[in-house]
PyMOL commands that place a pseudoatom at each C-alpha (Angstrom):
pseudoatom trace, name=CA, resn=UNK, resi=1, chain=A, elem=C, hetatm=0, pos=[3.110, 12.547, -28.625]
pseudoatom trace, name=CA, resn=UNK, resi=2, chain=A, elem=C, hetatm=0, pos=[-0.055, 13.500, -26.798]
pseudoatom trace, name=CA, resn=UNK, resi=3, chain=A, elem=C, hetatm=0, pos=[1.773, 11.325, -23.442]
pseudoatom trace, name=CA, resn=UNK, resi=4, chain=A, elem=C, hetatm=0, pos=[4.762, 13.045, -24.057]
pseudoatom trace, name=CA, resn=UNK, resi=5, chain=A, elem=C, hetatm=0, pos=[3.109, 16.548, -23.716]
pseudoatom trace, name=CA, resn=UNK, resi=6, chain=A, elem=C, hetatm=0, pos=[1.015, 15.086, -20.606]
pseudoatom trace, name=CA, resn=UNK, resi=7, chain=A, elem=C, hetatm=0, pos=[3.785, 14.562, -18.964]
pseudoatom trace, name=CA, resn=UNK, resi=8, chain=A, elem=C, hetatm=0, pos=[5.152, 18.206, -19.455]
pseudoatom trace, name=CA, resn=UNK, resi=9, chain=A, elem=C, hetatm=0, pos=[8.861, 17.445, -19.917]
pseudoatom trace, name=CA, resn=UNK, resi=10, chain=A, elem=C, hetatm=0, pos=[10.528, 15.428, -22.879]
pseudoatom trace, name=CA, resn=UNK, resi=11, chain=A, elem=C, hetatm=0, pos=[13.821, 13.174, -22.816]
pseudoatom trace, name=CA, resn=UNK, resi=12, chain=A, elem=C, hetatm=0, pos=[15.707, 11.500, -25.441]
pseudoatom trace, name=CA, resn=UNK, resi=13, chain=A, elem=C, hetatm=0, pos=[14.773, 8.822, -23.092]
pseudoatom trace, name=CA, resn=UNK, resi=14, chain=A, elem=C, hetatm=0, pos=[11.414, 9.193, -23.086]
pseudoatom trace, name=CA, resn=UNK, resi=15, chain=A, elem=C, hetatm=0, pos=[10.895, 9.453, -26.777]
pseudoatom trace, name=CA, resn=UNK, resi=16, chain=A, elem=C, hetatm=0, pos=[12.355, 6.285, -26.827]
pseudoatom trace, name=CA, resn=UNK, resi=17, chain=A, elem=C, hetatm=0, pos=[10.409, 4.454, -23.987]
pseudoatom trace, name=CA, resn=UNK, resi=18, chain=A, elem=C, hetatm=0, pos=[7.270, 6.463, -25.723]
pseudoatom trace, name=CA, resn=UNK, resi=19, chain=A, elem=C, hetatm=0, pos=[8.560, 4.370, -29.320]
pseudoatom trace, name=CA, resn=UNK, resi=20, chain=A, elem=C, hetatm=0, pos=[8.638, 1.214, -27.469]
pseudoatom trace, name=CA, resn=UNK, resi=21, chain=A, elem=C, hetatm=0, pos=[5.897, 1.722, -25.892]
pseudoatom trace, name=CA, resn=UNK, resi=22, chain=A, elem=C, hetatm=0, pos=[7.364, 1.348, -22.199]
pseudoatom trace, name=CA, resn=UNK, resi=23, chain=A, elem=C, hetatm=0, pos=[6.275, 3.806, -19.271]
pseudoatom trace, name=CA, resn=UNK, resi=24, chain=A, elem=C, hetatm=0, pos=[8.591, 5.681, -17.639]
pseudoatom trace, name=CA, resn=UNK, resi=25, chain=A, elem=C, hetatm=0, pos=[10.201, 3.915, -14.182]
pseudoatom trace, name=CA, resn=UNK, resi=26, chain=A, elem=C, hetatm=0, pos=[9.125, 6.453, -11.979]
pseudoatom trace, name=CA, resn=UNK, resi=27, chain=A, elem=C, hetatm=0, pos=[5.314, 6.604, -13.495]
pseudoatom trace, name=CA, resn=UNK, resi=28, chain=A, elem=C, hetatm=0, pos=[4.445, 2.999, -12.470]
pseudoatom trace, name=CA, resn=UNK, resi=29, chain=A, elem=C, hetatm=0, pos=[2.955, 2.147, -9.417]
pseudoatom trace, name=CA, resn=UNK, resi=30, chain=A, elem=C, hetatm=0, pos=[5.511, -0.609, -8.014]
pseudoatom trace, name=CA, resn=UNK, resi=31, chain=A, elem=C, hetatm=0, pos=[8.538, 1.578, -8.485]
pseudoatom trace, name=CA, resn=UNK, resi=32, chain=A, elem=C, hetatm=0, pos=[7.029, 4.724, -7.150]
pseudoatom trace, name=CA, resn=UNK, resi=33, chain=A, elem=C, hetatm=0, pos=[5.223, 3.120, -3.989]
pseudoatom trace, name=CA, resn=UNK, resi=34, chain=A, elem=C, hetatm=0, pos=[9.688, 2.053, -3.755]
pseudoatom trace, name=CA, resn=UNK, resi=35, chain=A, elem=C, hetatm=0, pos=[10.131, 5.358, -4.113]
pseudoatom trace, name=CA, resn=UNK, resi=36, chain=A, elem=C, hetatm=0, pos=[7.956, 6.230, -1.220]
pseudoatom trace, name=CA, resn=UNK, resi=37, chain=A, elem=C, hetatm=0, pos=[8.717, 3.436, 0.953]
pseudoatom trace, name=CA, resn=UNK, resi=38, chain=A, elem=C, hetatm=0, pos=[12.350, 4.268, 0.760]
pseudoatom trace, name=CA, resn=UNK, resi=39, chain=A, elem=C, hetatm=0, pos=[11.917, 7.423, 1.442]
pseudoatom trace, name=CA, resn=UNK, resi=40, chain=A, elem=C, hetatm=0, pos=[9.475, 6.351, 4.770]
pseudoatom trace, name=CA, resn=UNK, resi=41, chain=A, elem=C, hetatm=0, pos=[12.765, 4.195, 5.776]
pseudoatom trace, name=CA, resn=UNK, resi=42, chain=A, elem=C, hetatm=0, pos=[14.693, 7.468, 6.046]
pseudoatom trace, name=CA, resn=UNK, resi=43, chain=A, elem=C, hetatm=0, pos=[11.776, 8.809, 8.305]
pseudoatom trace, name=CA, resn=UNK, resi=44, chain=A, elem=C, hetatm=0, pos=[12.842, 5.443, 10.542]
pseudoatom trace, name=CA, resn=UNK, resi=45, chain=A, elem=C, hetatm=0, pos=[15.994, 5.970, 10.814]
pseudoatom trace, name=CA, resn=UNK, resi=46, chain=A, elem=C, hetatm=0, pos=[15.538, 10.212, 11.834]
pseudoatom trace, name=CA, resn=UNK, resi=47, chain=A, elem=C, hetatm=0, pos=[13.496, 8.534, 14.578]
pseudoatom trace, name=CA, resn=UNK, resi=48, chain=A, elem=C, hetatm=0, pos=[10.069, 10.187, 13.046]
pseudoatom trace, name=CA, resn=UNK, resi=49, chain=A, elem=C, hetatm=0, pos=[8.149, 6.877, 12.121]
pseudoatom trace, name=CA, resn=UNK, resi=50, chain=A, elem=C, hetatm=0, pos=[8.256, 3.504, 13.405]
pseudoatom trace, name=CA, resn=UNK, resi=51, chain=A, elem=C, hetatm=0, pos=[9.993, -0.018, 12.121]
pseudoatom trace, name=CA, resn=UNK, resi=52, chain=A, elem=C, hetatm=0, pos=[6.447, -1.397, 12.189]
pseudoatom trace, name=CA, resn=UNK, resi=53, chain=A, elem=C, hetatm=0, pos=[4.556, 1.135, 10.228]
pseudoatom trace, name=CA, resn=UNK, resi=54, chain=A, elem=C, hetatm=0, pos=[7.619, 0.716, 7.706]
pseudoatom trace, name=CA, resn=UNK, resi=55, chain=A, elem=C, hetatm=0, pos=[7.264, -2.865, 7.338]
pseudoatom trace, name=CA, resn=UNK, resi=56, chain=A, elem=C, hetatm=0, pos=[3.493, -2.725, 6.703]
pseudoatom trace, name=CA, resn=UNK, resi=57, chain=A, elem=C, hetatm=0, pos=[4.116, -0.742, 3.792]
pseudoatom trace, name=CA, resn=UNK, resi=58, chain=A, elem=C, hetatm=0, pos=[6.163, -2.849, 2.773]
pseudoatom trace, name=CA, resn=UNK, resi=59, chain=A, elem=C, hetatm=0, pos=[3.705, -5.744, 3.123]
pseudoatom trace, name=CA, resn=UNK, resi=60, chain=A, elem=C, hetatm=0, pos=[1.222, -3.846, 1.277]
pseudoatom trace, name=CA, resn=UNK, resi=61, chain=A, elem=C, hetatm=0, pos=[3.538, -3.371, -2.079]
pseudoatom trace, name=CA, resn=UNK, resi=62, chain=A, elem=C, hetatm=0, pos=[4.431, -7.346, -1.982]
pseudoatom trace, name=CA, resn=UNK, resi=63, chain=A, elem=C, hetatm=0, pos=[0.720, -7.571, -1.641]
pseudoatom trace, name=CA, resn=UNK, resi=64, chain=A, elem=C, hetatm=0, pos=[0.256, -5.028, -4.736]
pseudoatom trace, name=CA, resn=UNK, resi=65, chain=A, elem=C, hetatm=0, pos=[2.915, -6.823, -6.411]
pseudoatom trace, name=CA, resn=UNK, resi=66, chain=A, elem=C, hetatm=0, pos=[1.635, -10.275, -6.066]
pseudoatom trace, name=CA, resn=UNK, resi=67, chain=A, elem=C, hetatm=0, pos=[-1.747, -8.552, -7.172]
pseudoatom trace, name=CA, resn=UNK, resi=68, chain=A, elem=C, hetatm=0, pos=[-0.412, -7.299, -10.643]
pseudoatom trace, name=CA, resn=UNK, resi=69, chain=A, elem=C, hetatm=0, pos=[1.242, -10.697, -11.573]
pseudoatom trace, name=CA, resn=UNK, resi=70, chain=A, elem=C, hetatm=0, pos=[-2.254, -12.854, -10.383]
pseudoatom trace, name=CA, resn=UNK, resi=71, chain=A, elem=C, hetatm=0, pos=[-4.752, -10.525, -11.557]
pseudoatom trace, name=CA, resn=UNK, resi=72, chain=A, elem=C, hetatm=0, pos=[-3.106, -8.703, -14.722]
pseudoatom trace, name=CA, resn=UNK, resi=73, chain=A, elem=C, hetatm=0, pos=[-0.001, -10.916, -15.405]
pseudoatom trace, name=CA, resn=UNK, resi=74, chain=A, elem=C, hetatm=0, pos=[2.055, -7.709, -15.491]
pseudoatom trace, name=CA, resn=UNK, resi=75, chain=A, elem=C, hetatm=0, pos=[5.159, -6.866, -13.090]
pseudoatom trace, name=CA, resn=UNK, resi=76, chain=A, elem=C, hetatm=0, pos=[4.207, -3.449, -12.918]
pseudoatom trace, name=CA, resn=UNK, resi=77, chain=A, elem=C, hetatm=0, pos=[1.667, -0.863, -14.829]
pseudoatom trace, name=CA, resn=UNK, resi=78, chain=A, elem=C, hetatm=0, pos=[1.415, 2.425, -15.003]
pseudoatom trace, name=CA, resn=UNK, resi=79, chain=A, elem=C, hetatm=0, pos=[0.214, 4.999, -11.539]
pseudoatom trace, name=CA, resn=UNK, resi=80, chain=A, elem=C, hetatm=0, pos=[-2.454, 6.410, -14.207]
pseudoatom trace, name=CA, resn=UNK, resi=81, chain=A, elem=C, hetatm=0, pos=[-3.876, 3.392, -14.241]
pseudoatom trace, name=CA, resn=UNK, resi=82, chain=A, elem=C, hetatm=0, pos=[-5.279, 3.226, -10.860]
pseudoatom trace, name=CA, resn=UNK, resi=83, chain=A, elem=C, hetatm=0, pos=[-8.997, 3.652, -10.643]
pseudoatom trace, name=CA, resn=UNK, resi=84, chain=A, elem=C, hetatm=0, pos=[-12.197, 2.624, -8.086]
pseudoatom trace, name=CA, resn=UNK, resi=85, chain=A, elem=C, hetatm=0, pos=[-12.147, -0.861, -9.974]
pseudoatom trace, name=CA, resn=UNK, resi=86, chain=A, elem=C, hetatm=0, pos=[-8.535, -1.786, -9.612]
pseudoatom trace, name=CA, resn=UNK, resi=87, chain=A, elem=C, hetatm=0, pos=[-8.774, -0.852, -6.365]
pseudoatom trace, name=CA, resn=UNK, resi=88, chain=A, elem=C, hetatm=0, pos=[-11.822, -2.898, -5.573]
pseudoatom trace, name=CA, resn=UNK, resi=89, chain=A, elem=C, hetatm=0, pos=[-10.336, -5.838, -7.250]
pseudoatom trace, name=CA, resn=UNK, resi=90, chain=A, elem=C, hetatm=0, pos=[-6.955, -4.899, -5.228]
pseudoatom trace, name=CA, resn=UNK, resi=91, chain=A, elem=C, hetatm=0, pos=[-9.308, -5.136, -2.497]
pseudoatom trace, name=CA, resn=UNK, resi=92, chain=A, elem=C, hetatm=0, pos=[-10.677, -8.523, -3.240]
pseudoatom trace, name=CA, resn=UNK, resi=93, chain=A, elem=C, hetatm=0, pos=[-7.668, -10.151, -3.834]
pseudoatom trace, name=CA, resn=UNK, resi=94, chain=A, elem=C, hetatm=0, pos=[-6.198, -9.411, -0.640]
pseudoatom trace, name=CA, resn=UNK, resi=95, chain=A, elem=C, hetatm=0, pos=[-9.399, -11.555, 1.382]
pseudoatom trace, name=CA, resn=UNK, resi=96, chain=A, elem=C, hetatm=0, pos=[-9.428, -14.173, -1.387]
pseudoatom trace, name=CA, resn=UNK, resi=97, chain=A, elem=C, hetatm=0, pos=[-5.685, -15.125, -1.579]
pseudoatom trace, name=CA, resn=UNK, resi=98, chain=A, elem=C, hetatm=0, pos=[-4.414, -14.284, 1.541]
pseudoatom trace, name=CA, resn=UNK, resi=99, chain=A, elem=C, hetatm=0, pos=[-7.546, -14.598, 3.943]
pseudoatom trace, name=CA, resn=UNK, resi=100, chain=A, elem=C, hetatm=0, pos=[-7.877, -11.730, 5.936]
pseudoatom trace, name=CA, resn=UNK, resi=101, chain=A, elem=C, hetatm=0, pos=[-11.096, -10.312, 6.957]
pseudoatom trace, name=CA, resn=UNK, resi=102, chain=A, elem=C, hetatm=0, pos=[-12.085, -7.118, 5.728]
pseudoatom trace, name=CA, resn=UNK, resi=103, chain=A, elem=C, hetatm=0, pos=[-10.947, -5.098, 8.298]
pseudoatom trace, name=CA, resn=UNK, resi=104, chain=A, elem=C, hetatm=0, pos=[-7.151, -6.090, 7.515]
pseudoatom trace, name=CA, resn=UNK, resi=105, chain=A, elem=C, hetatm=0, pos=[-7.841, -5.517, 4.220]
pseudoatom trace, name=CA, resn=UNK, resi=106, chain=A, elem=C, hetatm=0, pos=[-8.759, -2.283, 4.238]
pseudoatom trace, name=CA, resn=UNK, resi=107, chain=A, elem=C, hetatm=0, pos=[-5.903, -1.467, 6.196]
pseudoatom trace, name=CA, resn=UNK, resi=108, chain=A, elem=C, hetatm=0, pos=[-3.871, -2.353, 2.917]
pseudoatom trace, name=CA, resn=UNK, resi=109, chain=A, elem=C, hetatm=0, pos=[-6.103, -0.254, 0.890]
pseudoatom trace, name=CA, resn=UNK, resi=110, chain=A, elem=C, hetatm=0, pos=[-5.852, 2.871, 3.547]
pseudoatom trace, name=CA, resn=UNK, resi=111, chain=A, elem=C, hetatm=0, pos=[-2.025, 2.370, 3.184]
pseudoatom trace, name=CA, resn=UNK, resi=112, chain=A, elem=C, hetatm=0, pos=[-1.994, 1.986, -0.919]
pseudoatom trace, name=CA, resn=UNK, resi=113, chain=A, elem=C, hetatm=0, pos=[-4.287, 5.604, -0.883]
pseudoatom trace, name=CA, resn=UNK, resi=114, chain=A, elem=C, hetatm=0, pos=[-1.670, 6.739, 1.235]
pseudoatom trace, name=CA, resn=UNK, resi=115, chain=A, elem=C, hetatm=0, pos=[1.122, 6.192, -1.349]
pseudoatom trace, name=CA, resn=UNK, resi=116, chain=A, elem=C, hetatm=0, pos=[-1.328, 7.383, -4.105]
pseudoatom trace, name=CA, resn=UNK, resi=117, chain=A, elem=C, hetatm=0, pos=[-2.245, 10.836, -2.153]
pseudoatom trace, name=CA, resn=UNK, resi=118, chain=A, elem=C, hetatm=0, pos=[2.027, 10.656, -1.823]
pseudoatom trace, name=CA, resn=UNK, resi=119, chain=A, elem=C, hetatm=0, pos=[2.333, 10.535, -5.837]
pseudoatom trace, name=CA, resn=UNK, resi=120, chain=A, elem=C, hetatm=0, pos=[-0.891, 13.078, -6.130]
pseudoatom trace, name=CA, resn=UNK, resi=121, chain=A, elem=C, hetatm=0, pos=[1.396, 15.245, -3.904]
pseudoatom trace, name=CA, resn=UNK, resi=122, chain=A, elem=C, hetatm=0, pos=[4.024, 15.199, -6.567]
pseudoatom trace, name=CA, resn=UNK, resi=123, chain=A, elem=C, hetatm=0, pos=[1.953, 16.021, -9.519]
pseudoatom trace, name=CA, resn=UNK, resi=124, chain=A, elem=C, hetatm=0, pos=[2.554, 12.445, -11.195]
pseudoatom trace, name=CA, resn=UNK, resi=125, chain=A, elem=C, hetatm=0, pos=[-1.105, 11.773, -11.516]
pseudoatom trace, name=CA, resn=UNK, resi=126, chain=A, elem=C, hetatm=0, pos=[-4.149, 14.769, -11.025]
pseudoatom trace, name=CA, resn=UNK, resi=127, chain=A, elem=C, hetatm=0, pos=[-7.137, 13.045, -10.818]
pseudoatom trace, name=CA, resn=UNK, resi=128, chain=A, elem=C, hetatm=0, pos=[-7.880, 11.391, -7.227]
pseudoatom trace, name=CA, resn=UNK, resi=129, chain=A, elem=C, hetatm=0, pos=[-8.929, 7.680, -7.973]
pseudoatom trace, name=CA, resn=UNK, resi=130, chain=A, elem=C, hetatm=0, pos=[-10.251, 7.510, -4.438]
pseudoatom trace, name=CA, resn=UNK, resi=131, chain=A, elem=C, hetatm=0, pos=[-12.231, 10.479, -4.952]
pseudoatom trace, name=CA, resn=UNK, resi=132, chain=A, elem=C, hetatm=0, pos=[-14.982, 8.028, -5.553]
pseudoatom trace, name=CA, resn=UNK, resi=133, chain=A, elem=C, hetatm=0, pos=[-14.020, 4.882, -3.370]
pseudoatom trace, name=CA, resn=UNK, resi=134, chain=A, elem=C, hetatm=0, pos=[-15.148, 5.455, 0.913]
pseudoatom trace, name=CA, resn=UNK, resi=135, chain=A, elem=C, hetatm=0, pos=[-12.952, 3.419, 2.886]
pseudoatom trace, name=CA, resn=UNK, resi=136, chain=A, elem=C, hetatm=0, pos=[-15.994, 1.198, 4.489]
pseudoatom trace, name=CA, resn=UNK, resi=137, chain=A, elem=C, hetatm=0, pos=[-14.420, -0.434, 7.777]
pseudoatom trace, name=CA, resn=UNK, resi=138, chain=A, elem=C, hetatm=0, pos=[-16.777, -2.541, 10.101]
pseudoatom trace, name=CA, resn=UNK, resi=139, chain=A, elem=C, hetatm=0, pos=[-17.342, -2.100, 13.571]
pseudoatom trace, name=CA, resn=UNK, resi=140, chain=A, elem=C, hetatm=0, pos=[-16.372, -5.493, 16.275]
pseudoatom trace, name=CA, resn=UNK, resi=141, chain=A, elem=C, hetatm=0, pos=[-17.759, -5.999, 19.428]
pseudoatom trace, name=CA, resn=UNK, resi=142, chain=A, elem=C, hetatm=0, pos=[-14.922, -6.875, 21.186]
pseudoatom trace, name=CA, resn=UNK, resi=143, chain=A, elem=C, hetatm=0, pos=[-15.533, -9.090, 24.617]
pseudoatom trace, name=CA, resn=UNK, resi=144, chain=A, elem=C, hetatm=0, pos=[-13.941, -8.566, 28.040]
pseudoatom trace, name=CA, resn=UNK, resi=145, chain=A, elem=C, hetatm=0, pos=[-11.919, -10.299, 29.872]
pseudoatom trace, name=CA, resn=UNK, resi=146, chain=A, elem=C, hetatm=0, pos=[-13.499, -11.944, 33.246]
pseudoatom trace, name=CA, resn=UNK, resi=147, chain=A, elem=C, hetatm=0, pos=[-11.985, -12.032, 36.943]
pseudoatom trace, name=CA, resn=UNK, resi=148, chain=A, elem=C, hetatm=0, pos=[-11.118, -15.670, 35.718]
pseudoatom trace, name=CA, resn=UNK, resi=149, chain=A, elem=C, hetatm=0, pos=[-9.049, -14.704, 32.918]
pseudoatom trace, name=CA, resn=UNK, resi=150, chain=A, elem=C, hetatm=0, pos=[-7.560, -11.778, 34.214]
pseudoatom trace, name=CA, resn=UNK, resi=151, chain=A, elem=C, hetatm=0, pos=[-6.271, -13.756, 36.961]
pseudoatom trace, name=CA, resn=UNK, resi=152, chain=A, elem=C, hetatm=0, pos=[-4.317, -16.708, 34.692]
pseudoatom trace, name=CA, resn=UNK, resi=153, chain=A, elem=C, hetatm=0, pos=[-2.805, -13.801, 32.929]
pseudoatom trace, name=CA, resn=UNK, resi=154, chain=A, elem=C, hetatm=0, pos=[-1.421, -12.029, 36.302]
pseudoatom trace, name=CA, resn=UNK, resi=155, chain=A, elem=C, hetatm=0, pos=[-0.681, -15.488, 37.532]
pseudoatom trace, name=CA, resn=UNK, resi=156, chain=A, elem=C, hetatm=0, pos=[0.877, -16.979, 34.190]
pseudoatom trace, name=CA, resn=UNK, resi=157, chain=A, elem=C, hetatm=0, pos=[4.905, -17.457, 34.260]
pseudoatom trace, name=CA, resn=UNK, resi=158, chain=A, elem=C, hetatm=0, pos=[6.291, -15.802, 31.100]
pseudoatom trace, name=CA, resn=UNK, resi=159, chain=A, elem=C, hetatm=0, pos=[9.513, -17.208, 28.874]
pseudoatom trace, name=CA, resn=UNK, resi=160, chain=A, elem=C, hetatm=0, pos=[10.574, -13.982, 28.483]
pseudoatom trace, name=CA, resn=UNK, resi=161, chain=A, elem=C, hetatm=0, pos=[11.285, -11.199, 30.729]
pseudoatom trace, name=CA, resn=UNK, resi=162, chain=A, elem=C, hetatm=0, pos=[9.608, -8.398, 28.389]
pseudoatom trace, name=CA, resn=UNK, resi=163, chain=A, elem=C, hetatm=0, pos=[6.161, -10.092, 28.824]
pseudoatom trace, name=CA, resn=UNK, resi=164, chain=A, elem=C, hetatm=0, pos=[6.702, -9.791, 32.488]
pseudoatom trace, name=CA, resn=UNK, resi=165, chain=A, elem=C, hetatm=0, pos=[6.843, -6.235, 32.661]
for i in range(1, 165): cmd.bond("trace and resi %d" % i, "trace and resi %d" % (i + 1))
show_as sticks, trace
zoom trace
């Protein structure tokens, strides 16, 4: 009853999913973080985001997905859910299991908070759970190139004709 109320509107539907105890499709974090990636797509094709940028998100919910079968043997689970230790452990995951440095990482948690401040947008869920959670990202000292080096590359015969330009 009380989740019912939370959510401010009832169905016959969601009695029954409340009964059963299931969570409503739209209030779990796999099927709205669809919801927003599909919606991103349409941003693609009106020429107002880029194929890339579109893709990554879509990296980051396999990523999320993979997470919630590993780590909590669940398909999906419900946006409310989300909080500064799943998204540590999120975090975690993502340099244990697919070895990137924390950096890249990161990049998949900016992207997830992205899709959360998306759903926080939409009045699904109230509380921020990155209110509490800085996005920490290190600095690299990143070399030059020498006259050497710069000279193979201007010198270097290309197989295709875009890396000539």
């Amino acid at each position: 009853h009380n989740q019912l109320m939370r959510d401010s509107y009832v169905t016959p539907e969601s009695v029954k999913n409340a009964l059963l105890g299931k969570e409503e499709e739209a209030n779990t974090i796999i099927s709205f973080f669809t919801q927003h990636n599909d919606q991103y797509k349409k941003k693609v094709e009106a020429g107002e985001a880029t194929p890339k940028t579109y893709s990554r998100y879509e990296l980051t919910k396999l990523r999320l997905t993979d997470f919630l079968k590993d780590e909590y043997r669940v398909s999906d689970l419900p946006i409310r859910q989300i909080n500064k230790v799943f998204i540590e452990n999120f975090y975690l995951y993502i340099i244990k299991n697919h070895d990137c440095s924390p950096n890249t990482a990161m990049k998949f948690i900016q992207r997830f908070r992205t899709v959360v401040n998306f759903a926080q947008g939409t009045g699904l869920i109230t509380a921020d759970p990155f209110a509490n959670y800085k996005l920490k990202f290190e600095y690299i000292e990143r070399g030059y190139l020498d006259k050497d080096e710069i000279s193979r590359i201007c010198n270097k015969d290309f197989a295709s004709k875009r890396l000539e330009q």
